[in-house]
C-alpha positions as MATLAB code, in Angstrom:
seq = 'XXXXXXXXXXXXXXXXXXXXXXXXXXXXXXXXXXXXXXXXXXXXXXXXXXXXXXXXXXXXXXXXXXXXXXXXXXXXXXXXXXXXXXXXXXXXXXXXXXXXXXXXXXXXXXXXXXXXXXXXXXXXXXXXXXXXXXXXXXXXXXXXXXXXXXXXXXXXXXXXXXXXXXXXXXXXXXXXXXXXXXXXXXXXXXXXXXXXXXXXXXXXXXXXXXXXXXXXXXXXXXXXXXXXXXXXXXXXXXXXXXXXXXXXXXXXXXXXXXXXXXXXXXXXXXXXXXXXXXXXXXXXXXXXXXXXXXXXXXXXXXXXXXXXXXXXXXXXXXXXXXXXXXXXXXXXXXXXXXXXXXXXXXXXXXXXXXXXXXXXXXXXXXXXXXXXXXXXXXXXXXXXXXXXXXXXXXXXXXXXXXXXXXXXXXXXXXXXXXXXXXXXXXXXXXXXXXXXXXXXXXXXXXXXXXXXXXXXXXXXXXXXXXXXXXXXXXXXXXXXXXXXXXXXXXXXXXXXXXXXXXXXXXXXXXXXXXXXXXXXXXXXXXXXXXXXXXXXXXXXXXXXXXXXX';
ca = [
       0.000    0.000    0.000;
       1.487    3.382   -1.105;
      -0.829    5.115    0.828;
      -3.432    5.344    4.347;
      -4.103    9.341    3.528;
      -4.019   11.767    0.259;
      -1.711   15.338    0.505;
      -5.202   17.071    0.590;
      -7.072   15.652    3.503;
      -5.096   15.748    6.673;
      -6.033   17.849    9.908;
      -5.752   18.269   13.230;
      -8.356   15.386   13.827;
      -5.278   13.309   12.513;
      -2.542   14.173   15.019;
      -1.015   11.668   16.469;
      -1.999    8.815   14.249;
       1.140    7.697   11.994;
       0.273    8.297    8.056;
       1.810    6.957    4.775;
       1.671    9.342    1.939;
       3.356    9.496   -1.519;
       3.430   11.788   -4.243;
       6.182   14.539   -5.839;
       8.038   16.973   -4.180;
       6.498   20.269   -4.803;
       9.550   22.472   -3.315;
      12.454   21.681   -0.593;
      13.299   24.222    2.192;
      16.779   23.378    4.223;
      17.163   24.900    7.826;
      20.301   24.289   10.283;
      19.488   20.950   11.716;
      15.851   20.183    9.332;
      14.622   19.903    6.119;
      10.994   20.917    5.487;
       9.915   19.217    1.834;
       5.862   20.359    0.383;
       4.757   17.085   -0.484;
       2.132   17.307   -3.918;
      -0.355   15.278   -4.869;
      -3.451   15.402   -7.355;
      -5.318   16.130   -3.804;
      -3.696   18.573   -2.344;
      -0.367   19.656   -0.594;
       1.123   18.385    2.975;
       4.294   19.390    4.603;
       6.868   16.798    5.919;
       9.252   17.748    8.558;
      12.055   16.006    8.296;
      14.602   15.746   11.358;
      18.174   15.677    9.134;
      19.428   17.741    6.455;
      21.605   14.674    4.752;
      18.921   13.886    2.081;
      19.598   13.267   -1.525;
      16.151   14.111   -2.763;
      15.368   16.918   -5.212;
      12.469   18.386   -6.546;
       9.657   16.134   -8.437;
      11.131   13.370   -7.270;
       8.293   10.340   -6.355;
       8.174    9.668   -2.523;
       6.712    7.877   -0.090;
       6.946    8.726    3.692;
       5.600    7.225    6.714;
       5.379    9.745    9.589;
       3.306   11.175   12.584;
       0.952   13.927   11.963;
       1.735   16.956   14.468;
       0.296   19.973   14.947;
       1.592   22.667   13.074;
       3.528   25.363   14.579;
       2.819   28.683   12.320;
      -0.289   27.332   10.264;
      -0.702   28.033    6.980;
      -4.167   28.821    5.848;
      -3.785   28.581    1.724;
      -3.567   25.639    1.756;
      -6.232   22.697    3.012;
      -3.420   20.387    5.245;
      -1.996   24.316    6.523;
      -2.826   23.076   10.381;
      -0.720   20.009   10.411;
       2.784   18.704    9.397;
       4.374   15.299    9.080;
       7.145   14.300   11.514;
       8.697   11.890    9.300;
      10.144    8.697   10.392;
      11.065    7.193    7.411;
      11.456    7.759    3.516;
      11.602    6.230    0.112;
      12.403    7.230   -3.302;
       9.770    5.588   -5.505;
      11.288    7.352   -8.796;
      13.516   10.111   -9.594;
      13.343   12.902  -11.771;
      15.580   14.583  -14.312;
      16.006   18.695  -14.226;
      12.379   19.702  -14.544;
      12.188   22.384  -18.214;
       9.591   24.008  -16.908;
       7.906   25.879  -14.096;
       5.284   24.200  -13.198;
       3.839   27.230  -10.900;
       3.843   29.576  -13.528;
       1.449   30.548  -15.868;
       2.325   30.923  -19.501;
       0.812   34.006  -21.289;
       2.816   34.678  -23.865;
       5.154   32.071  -24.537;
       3.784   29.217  -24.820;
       6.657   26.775  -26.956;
       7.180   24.526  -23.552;
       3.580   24.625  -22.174;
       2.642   22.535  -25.227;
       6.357   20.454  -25.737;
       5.762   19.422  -21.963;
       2.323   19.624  -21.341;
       2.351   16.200  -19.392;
       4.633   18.118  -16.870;
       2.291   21.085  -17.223;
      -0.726   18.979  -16.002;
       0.817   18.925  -12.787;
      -0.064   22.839  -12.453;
      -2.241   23.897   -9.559;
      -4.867   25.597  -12.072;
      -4.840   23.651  -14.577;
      -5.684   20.974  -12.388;
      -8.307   22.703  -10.899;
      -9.586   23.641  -14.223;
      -9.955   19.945  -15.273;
     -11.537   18.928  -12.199;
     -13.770   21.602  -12.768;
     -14.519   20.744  -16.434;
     -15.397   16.994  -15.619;
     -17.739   18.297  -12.576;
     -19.665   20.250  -15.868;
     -19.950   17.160  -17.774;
     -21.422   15.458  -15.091;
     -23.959   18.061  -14.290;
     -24.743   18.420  -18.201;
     -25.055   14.623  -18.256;
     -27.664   14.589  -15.405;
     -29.772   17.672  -16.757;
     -30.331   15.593  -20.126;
     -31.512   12.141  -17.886;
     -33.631   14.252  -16.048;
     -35.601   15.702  -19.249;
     -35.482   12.401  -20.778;
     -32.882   12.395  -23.115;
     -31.288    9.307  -24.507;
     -27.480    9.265  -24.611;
     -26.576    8.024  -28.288;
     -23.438    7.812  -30.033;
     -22.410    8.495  -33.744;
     -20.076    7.260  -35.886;
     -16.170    9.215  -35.952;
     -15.124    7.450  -39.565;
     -17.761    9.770  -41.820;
     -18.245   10.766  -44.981;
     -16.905   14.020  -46.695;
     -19.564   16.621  -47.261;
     -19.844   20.330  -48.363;
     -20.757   21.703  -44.492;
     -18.368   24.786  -44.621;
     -15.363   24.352  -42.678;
     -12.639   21.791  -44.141;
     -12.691   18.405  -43.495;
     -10.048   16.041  -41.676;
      -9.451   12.848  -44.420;
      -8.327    9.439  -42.988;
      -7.021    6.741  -45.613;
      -9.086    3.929  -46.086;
      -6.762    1.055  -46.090;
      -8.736   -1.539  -48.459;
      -8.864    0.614  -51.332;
      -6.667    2.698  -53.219;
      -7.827    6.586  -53.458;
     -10.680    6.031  -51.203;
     -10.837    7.837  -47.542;
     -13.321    8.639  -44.297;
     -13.742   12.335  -42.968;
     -13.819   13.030  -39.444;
     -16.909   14.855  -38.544;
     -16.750   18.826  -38.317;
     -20.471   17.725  -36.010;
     -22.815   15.119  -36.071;
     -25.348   16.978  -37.995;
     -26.483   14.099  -40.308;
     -26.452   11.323  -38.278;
     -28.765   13.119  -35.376;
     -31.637   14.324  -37.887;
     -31.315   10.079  -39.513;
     -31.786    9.550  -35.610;
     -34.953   11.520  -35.642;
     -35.934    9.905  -38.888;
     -35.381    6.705  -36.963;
     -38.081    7.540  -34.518;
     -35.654    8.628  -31.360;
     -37.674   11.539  -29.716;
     -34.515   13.267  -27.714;
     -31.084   13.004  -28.074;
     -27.941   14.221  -26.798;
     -24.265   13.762  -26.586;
     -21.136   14.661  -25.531;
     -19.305   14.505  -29.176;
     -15.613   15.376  -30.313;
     -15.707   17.148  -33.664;
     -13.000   18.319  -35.912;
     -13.037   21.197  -38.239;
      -9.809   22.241  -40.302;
      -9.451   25.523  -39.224;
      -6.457   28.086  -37.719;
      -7.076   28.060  -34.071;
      -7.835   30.903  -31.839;
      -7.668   31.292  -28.072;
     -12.212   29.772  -28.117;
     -10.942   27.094  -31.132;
      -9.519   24.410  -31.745;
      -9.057   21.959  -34.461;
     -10.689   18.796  -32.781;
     -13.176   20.031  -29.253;
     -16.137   18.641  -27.640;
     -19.446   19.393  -28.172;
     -22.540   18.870  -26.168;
     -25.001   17.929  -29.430;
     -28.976   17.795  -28.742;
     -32.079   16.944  -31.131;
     -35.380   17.096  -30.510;
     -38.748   15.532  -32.970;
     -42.057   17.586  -32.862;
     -40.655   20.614  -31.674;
     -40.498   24.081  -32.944;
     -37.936   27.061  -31.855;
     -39.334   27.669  -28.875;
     -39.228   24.576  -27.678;
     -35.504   24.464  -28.355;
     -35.420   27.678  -26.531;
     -37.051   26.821  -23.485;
     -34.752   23.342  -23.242;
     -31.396   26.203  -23.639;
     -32.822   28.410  -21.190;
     -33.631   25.422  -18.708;
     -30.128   24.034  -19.165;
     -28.197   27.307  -18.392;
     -30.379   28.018  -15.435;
     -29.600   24.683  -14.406;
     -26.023   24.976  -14.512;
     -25.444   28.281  -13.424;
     -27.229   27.147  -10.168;
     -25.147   24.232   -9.962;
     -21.736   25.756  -10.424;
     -22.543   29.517   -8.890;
     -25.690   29.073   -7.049;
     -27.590   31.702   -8.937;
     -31.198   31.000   -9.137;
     -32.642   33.819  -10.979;
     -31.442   34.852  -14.359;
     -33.360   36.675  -17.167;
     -31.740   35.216  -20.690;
     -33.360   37.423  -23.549;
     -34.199   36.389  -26.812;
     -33.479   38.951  -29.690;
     -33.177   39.001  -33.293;
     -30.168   39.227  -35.308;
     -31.505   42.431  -37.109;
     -31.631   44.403  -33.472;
     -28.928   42.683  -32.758;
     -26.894   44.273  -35.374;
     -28.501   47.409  -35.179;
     -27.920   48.329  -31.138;
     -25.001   46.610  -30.946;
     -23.073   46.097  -34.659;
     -22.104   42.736  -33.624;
     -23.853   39.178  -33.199;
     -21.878   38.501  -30.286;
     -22.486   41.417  -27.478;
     -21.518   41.438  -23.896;
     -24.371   42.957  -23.030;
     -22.416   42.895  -18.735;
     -21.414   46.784  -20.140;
     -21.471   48.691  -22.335;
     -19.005   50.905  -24.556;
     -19.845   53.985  -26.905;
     -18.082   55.737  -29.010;
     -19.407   59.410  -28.737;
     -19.072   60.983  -32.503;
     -18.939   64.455  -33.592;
     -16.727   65.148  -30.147;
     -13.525   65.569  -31.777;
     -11.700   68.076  -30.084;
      -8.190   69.325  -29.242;
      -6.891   68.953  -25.640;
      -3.640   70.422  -24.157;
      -1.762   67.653  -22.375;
       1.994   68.905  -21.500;
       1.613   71.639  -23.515;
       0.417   69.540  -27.090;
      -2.821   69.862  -28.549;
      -4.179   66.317  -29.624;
      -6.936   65.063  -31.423;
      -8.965   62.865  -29.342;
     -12.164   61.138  -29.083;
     -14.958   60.346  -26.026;
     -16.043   56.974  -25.349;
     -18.623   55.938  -22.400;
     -18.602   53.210  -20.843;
     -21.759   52.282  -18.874;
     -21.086   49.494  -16.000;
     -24.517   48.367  -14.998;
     -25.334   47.882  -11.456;
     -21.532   48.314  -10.356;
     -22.291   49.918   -6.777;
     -24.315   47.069   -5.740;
     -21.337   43.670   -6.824;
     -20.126   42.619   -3.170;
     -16.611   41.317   -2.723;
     -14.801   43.590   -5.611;
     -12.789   46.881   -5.021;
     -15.208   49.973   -6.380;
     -11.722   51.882   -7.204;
      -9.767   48.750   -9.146;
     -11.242   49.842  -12.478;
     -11.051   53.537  -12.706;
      -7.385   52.981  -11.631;
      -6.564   50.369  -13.779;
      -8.249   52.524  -16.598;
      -6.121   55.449  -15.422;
      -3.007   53.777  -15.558;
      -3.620   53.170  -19.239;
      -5.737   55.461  -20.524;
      -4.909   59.210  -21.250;
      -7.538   61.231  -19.320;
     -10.676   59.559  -17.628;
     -14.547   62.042  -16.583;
     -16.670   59.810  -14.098;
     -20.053   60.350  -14.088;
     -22.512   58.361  -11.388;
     -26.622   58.743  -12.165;
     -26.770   58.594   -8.175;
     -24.207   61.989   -6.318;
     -23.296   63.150  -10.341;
     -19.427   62.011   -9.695;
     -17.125   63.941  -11.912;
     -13.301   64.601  -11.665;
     -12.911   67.668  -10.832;
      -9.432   68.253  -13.203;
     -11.619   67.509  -15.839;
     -14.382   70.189  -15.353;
     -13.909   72.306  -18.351;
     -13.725   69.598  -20.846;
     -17.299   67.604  -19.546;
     -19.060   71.189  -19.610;
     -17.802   71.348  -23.398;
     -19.199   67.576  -24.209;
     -23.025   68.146  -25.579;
     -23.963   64.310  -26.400;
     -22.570   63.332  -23.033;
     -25.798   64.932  -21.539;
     -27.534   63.599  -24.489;
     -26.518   59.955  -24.076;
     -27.214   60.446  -20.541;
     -30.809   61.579  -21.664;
     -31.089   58.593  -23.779;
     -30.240   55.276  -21.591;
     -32.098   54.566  -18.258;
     -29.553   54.406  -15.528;
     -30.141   53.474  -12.078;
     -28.413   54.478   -9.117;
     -26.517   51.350   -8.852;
     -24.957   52.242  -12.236;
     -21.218   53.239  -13.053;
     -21.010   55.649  -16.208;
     -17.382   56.731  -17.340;
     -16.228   58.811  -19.924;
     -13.078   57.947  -21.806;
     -10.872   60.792  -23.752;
      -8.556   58.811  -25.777;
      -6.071   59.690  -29.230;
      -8.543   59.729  -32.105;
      -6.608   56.755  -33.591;
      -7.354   54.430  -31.617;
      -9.672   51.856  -32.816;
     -13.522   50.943  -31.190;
     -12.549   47.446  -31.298;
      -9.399   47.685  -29.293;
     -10.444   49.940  -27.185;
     -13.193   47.366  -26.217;
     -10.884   44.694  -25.792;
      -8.927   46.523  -23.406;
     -11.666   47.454  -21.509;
     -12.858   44.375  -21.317;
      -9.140   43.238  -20.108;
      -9.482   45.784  -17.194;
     -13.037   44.618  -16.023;
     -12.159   40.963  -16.161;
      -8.179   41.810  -13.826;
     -11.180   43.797  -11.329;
     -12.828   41.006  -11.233;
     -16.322   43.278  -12.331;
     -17.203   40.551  -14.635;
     -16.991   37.866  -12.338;
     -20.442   37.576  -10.835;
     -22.201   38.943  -13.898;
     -23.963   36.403  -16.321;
     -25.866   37.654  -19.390;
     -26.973   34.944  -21.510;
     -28.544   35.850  -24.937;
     -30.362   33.653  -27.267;
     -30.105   35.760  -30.922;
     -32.577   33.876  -33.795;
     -33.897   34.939  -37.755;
     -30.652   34.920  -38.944;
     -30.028   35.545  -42.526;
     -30.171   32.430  -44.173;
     -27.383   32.646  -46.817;
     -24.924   35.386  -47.077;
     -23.370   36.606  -50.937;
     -19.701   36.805  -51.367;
     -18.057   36.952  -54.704;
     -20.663   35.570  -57.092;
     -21.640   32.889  -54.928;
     -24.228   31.808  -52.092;
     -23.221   30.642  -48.838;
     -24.962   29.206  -45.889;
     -24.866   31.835  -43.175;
     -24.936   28.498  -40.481;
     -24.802   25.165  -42.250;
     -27.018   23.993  -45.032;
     -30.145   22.124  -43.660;
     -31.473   24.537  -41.713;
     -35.124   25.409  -42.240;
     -36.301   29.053  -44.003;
     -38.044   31.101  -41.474;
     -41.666   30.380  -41.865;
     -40.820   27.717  -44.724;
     -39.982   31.188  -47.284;
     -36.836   30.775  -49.589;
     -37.354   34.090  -50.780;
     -37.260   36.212  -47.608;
     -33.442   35.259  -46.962;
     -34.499   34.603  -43.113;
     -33.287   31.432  -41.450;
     -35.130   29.276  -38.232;
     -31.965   29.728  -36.382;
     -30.367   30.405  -33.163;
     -26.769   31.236  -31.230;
     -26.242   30.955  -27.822;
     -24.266   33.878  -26.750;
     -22.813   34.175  -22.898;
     -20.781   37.692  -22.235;
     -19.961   38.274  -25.514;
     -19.229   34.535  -26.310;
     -20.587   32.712  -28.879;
     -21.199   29.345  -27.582;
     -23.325   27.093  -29.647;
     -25.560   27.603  -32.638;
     -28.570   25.805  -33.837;
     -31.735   25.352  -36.187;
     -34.972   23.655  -36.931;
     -34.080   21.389  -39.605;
     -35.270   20.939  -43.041;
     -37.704   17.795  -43.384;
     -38.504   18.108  -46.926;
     -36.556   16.778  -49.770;
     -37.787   18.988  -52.344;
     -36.581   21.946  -50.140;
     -33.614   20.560  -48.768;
     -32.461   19.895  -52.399;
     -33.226   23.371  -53.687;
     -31.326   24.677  -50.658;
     -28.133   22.602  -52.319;
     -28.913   24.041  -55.464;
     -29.113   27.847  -54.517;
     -25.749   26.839  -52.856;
     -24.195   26.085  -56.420;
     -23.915   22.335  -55.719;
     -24.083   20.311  -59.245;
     -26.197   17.480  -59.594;
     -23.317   15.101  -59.312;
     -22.118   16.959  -56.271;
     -25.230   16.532  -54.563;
     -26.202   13.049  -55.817;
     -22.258   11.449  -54.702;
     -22.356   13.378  -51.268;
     -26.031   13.277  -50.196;
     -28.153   11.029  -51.740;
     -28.536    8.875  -49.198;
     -30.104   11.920  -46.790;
     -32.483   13.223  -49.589;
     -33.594    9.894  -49.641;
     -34.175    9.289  -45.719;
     -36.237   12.712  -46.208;
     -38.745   10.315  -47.914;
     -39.570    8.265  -45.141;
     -41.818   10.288  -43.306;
     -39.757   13.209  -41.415;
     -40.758   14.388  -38.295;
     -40.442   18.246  -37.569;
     -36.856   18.492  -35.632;
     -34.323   20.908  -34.307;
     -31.379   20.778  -32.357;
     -28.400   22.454  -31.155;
     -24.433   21.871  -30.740;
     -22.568   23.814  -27.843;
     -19.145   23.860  -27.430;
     -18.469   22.162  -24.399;
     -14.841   24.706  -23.752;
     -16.515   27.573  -24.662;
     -19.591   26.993  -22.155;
     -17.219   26.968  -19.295;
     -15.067   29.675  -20.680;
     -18.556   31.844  -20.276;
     -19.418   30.376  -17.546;
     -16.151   30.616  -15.434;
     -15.482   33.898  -17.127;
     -11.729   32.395  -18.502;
     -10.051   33.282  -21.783;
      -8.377   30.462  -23.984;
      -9.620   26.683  -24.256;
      -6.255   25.329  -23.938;
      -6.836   25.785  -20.399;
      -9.346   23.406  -20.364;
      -7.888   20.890  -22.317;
      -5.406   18.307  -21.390;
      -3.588   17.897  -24.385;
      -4.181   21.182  -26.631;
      -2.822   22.004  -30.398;
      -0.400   25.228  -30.688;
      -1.388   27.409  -32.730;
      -0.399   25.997  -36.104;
      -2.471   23.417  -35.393;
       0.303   21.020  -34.223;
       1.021   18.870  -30.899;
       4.985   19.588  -30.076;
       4.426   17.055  -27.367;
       4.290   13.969  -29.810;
       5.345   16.083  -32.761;
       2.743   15.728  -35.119;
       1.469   15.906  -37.746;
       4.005   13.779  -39.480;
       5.285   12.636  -42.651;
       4.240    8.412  -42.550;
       6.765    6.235  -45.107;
       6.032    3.518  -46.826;
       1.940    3.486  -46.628;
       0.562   -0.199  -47.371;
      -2.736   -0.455  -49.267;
];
């Protein structure tokens, strides 16, 4: 036995009793006459007091130690075992460890090269443990909603074939026949609307898809996706499952039992916000037709007024009202507060507020309470809306603003093909159902999730009719051929008496992104691309000799 205890659960209720623990050494502290080693393991963290400093142990090494738990001396409350210590009796070295290449305290932000060459090291990180514990807690919470509504867990195939979907495929040789290959599924899509051909009433899974695409800090090329589908439903039906599922969670993981999640459409989407993904937590102007010069040391600049609206700031518990005006002023060039409740305004900027007209204006315009935060930004006229949002953003996520904040957006009537360069595209994927069952109004049945400015899953009610489904291909410039060699088969299963159906895939990483308010998916994932796309790890992908058919 390697173990009685874990290096997470001992406390004082233990003292006295004599323990056997193993796991790495986390760091090794020498004094005149003892050595004091942090012993790690996936649990936790316990210290060992060790009466001798003649040990030939080094950090990461794999121990075991049999000891008596004692009270500790000067406790240490971050950590869970921070009442205790081990007296050590005796000690073995179950493995040893070359020089460690990287830190495994320290977070990567910029340079990444080793997090990815050693990420099996890397795992042994406090948060990224955390965040993997954390991820599998989801899953199971996910799984359980969907048994509770009655959903039947079903899985589809990986080896697919290639269709025209959008994003490039992933090919995988066929090994029986020269020139033929599989495609690895960018989703499910097909094989969940046969399923409601085939009579299954709900389904969901929990589905790794691949899509040949450059990665960003919410993609990568293969991720897992939580994939629903639902017979004799319509949208609202699909919304009230999406609203009932993100209720559900956020009580789970945050406690929060009341949430309003609106439901908007794309065009007033667009038109309020100019973007289908809004963070509707705060919001940012950009106040034109206040161009103006400013003296600062003496040089007259061009510069522009933003606002920045912070909805019910004065009433968030647990966050430092100050962080982000300071954090703003640190960066930014000159900053006018302005609070609906005791009109807040800094005083050094007096004559320039008195000389803003549309500040009074936008004032007029939005309803503010007194809980509200409303700031005025003067910044060089060069700078872009887009990065300025993206730094503010930065700011209210290091104040920790954002934190307790959860807007979740449902956004439907999308177009339903977009027109680029001659040629018709699907604005989501191509069997998704015309609004209303109208080609010719360009409107599409639908739906993204969005949480804070995240887009995390999209959806639609399907097409069940072959005639339409088949024009749809056709508006989309897909030949006869084309069509007959990649979808035959599903035109025909249209035949068979179609249910009505919908669905909707979320990605699983982005979901807790949102909901944990994080910022890259590689954080979440235990063995992440760089990214070019590429594991460094295990160095692939790879040139492969001598192929055998």
């Amino acid at each position: 036995m390697y173990r009685t205890h874990n290096c997470g659960e001992l406390n004082k209720k233990h003292c006295n009793s004599i323990v056997k623990l193993s796991g790495w050494v986390h760091s090794i502290r020498l004094m005149k006459k003892i050595t004091f080693i942090d012993l790690r393991d996936f649990y936790g963290i316990t210290q060992l007091l060790i009466p001798t400093i003649k040990i030939n142990i080094k950090k990461e090494y794999v121990i075991q130690i049999i000891g008596k738990v004692v009270k500790r001396k000067f406790p240490n409350f971050n950590i869970n075992t921070g009442d205790i210590e081990i007296y050590v009796k005796k000690i073995k070295i179950l493995n040893k460890s070359i020089k460690i290449p990287i830190d495994i305290n320290k977070e990567y932000n910029k340079n990444k090269v080793k997090l990815f060459k050693y990420r099996y090291i890397y795992l042994r990180n406090l948060n990224l443990k955390n965040n993997l514990i954390i991820k599998s807690k989801i899953l199971n919470i996910i799984r359980k909603f969907f048994i509770i509504n009655n959903f039947l867990e079903i899985e589809t195939p990986l080896l697919v074939k290639s269709t025209s979907e959008g994003a490039r495929n992933f090919i995988v040789l066929y090994r029986k026949k020269l020139g033929y290959y599989y495609s690895l599924p960018q989703s499910p899509q097909t094989f969940k609307q046969l399923l409601m051909i085939g009579g299954i009433d709900k389904y969901y899974q929990i589905v790794k898809c691949f899509r040949d695409e450059d990665a960003r800090k919410d993609r990568q090329p293969e991720f897992l996706q939580l994939d629903l589908e639902m017979s004799f439903i319509n949208r609202k039906n699909i919304f009230n499952i999406i609203i009932k599922l993100i209720k559900y969670l956020l009580y789970k993981i945050h406690k929060i039992k009341f949430i309003n999640i609106k439901i908007l459409s794309y065009k007033n989407i667009i038109k309020k916000y100019n973007t289908e993904k809004p963070d509707l937590r705060y919001k940012v102007y950009e106040l034109n037709n206040n161009k103006f010069k400013y003296n600062i040391n003496n040089k007259f600049l061009n510069y522009k007024i933003y606002g920045l609206i912070l909805p019910n700031y004065f009433n968030i518990v647990g966050i430092n009202k100050d962080v982000i005006i300071n954090l703003l002023k640190n960066k930014i060039n000159k900053i006018l507060l302005y609070n609906y409740k005791n009109n807040i305004i800094n005083k050094l900027d007096n004559k320039v507020f008195n000389k803003i007209k549309l500040i009074k204006e936008l004032i007029n315009k939005e309803f503010f309470s007194n809980k509200d935060l409303l700031l005025f930004l003067i910044l060089k006229k060069n700078k872009y809306y887009k990065t300025i949002k993206n730094k503010i953003n930065n700011f209210l996520l290091k104040s920790k603003y954002l934190n307790n904040i959860y807007i979740p957006i449902i956004i439907y009537k999308f177009p339903l093909f977009k027109y680029k360069n001659g040629k018709y595209y699907s604005y989501h994927h191509p069997f998704t159902k015309p609004y209303n069952n109208k080609l010719k109004n360009n409107l599409a049945d639908s739906y993204d999730l969005i949480i804070n400015g995240i887009e995390v899953g999209s959806g639609s009610i399907r097409i069940d009719n072959s005639k339409m489904q088949n024009k749809v291909f056709k508006i989309l410039g897909l030949s006869n051929n084309k069509i007959k060699k990649e979808f035959s088969f599903f035109l025909k299963s249209l035949k068979f008496g179609t249910p009505p159906h919908g669905g909707i895939g979320i990605g699983i990483d982005r979901l807790i992104l949102s909901l944990l308010n994080k910022n890259n998916i590689i954080d979440f994932i235990a063995f992440p691309k760089n990214y070019l796309n590429k594991d460094l790890m295990i160095k692939t992908p790879s040139k492969i000799k001598n192929i055998k058919i």
